[in-house]
C-alpha positions as CSV (number, residue, x, y, z in Angstrom):
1,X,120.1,71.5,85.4
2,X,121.4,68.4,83.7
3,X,118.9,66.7,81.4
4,X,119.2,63.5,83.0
5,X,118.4,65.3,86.6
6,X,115.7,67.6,84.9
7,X,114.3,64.0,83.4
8,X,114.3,62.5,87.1
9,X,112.5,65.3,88.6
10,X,109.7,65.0,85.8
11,X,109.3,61.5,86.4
12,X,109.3,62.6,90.4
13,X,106.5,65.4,89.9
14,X,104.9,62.8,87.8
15,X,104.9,60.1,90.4
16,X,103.4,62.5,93.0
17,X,100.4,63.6,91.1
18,X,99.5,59.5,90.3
19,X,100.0,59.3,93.8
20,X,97.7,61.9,94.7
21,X,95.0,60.9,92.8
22,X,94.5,57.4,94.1
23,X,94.5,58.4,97.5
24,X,90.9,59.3,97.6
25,X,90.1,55.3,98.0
26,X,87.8,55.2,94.5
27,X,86.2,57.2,91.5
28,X,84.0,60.3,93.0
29,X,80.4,60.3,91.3
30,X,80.5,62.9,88.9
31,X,79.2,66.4,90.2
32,X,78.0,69.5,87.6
33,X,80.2,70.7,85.6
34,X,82.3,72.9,86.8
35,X,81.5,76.9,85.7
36,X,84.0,78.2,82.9
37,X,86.5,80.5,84.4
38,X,86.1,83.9,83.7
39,X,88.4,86.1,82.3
40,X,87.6,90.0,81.3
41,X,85.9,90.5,78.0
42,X,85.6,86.5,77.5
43,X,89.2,86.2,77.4
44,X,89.4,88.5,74.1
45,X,93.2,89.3,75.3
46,X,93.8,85.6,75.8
47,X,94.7,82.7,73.2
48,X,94.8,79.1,74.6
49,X,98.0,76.5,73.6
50,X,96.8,75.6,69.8
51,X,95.5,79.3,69.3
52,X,98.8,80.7,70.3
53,X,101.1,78.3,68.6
54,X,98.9,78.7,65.3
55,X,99.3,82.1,65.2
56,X,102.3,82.1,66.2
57,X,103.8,80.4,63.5
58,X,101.9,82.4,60.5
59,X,103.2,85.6,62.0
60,X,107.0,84.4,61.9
61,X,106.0,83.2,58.2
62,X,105.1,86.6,57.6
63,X,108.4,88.4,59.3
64,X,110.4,86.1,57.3
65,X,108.6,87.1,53.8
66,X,109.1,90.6,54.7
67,X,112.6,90.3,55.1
68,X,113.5,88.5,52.4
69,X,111.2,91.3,50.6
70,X,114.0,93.6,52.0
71,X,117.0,91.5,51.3
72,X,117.2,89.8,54.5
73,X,117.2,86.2,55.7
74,X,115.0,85.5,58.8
75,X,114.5,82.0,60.1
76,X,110.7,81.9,61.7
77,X,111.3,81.1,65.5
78,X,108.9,78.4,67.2
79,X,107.6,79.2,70.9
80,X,109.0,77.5,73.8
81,X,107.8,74.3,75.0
82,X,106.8,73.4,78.5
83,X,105.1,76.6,79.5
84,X,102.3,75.2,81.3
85,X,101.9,78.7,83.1
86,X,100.8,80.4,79.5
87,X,96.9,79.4,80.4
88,X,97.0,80.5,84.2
89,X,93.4,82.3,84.9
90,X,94.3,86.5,86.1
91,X,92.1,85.8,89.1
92,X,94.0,82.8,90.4
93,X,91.1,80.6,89.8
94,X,91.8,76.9,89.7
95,X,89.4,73.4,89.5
96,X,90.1,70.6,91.4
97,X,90.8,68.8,88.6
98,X,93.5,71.3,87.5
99,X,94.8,71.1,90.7
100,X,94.7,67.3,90.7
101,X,96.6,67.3,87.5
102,X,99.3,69.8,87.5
103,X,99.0,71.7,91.3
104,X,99.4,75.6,89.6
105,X,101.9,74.3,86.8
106,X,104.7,76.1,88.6
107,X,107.5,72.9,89.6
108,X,107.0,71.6,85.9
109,X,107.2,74.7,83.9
110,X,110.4,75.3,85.9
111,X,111.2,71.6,84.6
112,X,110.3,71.4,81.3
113,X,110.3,74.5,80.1
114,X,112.9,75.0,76.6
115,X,113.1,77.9,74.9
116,X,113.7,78.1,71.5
117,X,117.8,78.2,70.2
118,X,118.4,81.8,69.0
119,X,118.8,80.9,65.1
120,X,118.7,84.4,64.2
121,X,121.7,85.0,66.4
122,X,124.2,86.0,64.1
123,X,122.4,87.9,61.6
124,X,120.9,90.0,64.7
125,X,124.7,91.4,64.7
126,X,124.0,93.1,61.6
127,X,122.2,96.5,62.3
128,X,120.5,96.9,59.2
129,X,118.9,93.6,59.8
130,X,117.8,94.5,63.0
131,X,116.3,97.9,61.8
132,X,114.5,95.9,59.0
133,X,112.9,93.5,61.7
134,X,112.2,95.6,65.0
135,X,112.2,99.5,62.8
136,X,113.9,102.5,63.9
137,X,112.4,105.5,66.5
138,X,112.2,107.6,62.9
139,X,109.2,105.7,62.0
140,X,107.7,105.7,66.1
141,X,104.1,105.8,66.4
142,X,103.0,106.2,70.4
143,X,99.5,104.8,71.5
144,X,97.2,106.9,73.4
145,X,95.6,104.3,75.9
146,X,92.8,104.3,78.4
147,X,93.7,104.9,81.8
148,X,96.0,107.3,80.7
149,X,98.7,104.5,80.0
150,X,101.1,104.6,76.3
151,X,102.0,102.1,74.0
152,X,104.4,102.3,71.2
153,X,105.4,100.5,67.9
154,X,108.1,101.0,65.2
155,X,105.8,101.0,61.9
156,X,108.6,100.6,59.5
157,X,109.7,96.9,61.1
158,X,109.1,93.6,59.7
159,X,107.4,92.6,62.8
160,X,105.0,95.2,62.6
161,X,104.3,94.4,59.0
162,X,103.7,91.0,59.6
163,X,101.1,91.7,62.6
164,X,99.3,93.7,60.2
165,X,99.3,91.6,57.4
166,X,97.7,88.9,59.6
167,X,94.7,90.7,61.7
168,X,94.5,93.7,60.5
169,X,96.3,97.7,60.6
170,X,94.4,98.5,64.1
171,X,95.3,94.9,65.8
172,X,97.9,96.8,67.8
173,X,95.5,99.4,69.1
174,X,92.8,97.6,69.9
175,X,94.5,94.5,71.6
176,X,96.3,96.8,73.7
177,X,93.1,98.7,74.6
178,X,91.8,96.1,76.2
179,X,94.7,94.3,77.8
180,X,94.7,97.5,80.1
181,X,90.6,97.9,79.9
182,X,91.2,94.2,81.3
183,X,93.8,95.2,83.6
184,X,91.8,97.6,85.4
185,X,88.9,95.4,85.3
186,X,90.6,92.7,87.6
187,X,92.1,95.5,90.0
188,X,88.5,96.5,90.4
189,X,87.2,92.7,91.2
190,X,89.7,92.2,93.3
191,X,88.6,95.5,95.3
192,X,85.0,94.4,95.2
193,X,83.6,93.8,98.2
194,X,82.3,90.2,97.1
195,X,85.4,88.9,96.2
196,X,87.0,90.0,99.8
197,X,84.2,88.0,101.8
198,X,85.0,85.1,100.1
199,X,88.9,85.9,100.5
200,X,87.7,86.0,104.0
201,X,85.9,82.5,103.7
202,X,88.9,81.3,101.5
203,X,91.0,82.1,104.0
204,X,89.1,80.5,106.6
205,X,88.4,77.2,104.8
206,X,92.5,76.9,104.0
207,X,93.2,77.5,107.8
208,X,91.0,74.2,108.3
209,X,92.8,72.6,105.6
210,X,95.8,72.9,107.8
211,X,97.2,75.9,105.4
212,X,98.3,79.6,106.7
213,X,97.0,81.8,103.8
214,X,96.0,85.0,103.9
215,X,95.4,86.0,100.7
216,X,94.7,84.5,96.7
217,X,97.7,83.9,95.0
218,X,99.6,83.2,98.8
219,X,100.3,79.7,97.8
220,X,101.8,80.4,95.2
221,X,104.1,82.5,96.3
222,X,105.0,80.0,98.8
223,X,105.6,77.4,95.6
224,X,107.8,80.3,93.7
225,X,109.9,81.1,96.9
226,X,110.6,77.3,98.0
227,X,111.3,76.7,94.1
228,X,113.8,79.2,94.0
229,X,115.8,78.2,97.4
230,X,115.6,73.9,95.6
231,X,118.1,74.9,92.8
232,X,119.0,72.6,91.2
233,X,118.6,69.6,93.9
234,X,116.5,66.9,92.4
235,X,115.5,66.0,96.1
236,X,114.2,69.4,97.4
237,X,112.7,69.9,93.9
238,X,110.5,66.7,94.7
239,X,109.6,68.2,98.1
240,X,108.3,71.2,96.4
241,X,106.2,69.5,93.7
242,X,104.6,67.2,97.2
243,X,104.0,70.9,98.4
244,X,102.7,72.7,95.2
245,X,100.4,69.2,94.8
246,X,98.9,69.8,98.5
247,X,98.9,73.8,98.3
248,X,97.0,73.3,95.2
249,X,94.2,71.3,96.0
250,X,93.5,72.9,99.2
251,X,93.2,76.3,97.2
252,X,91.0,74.6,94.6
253,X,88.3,73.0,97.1
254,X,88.2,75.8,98.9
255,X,88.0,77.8,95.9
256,X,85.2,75.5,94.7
257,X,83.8,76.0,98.7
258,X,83.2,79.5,98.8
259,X,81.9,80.1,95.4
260,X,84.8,82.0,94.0
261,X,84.1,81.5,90.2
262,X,80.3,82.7,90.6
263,X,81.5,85.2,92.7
264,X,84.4,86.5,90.3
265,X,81.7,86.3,87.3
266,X,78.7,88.6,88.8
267,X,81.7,91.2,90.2
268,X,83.6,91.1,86.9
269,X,80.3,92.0,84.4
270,X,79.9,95.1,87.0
271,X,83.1,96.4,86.1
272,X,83.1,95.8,82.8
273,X,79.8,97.6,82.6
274,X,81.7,100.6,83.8
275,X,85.1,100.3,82.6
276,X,84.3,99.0,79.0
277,X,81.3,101.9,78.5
278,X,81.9,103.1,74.9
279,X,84.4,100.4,73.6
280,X,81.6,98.2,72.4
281,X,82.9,99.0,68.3
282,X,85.8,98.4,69.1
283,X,85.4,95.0,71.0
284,X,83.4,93.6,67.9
285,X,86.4,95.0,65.7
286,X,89.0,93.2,67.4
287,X,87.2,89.8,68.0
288,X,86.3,90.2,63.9
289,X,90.4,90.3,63.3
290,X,91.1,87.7,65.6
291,X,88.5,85.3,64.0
292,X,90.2,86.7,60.3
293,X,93.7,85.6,61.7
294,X,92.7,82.6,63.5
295,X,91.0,81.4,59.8
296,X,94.0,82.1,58.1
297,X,96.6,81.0,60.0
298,X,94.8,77.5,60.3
299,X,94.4,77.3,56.6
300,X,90.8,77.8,56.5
């Protein structure tokens, strides 16, 4: 998409959330506020927008110091821009003033999203560089993971280094632990028997909002699938940011309606209790490395 239409389509999405939220004819009193969203092992898998991007950046620093170590020239990438799906809760949850705001984030991170220019592109031609940065299957070392599942990581590669050099020689390990521990975790919430009576309830409540759902995570499939047939058309692209809007906020108030959060919450700390039995050490180890890297890479 040109910029100039991407640009038009922005300032469309825009227009329809201002819109939306002065159709409710004044300023609602202010109710409690609203529960935090959970999110398996308080969100130790999980680093919001400034975490991320702070990170982010000492780790490239530190790939492009091991490099040059080597003899290589590596020129630290930044993240893309736009993303505004990198924060989306694994349960689906959503406030209304989420919803209000930016529907599910789905029409404008298909907008705005950039990723970075490749300005490693050339010297990624170069095999030696490439070994120095990602390692070589010589230096393998394979993961033994709960749930029977395998990870892998080249030890000799630049990347790795750098990952170390930052959190710590187990970060690997132990962040990968629990992004299956927390995996499994929401597999088993979603199977509780809570969470389906209020998909039940959900489900009713959307009906009445004058929305065919069957299912969390239903409207957005609807947003993904009427995104994809829009292209590029400005027009149609409009339509689905008026849909994603009103999908949205249905979803949220019936979310808020039903009690998913609380429900979500009590479910999730039973699982945990059973599927994070025993990894207690290694929870406190890996939130001590993240609060290490999160020190240094802000400068602290």
């Amino acid at each position: 998409m040109s910029s100039r239409r991407r640009t038009a389509a922005v300032a469309l999405l825009l227009g329809l959330g201002a819109a939306g939220c002065s159709t409710s004819g004044g300023t609602a009193a202010p109710g409690p506020a609203p529960l935090p969203a959970p999110r398996p092992f308080q969100g130790v898998t999980h680093y919001p927008g400034s975490q991320l991007t702070a990170l982010h950046t000492a780790e490239e620093e530190l790939v492009a110091a091991c490099m040059k170590r080597r003899g290589f020239t590596y020129r630290p990438q930044p993240l893309a821009t736009g993303n505004h799906l990198a924060d989306v809760n694994p349960y689906g949850l959503l406030s209304v003033a989420q919803a209000v705001n930016d529907g599910y984030g789905i029409t404008s991170t298909a907008l705005s999203m950039r990723p970075p220019a490749d300005v490693n592109a050339a010297a990624g031609a170069d095999k030696r560089w490439k070994e120095a940065l990602l390692g070589t299957p010589a230096h393998r070392v394979n993961l033994a993971m709960p749930m029977k599942r395998q990870f892998f990581y080249q030890a000799d590669s630049c990347v790795s280094d750098a990952k170390s050099r930052l959190f710590g020689a187990d970060y690997y390990k132990l962040y990968n632990t629990f992004q299956v521990l927390s995996d499994a975790v929401v597999e088993k919430v979603r199977a509780d028997r809570r969470y389906r009576e209020a998909q039940t309830s959900w489900r009713t409540c959307m009906k009445a909002a004058g929305t065919e759902a069957e299912a969390f995570g239903d409207p957005q499939g609807t947003v993904d699938e009427q995104l994809r047939q829009a292209g590029q058309d400005p027009a149609r692209l409009h339509a689905v940011a008026g849909v994603e809007l009103k999908l949205s906020r249905a979803d949220a108030g019936c979310q808020a309606e039903t009690g998913l959060t609380a429900v979500v919450a009590a479910a999730q700390t039973d699982a945990e209790k059973t599927l994070g039995a025993g990894y207690a050490d290694e929870l406190a180890a890996l939130r001590s490395m993240q609060r290490k890297a999160l020190a240094t890479a802000s400068g602290d």
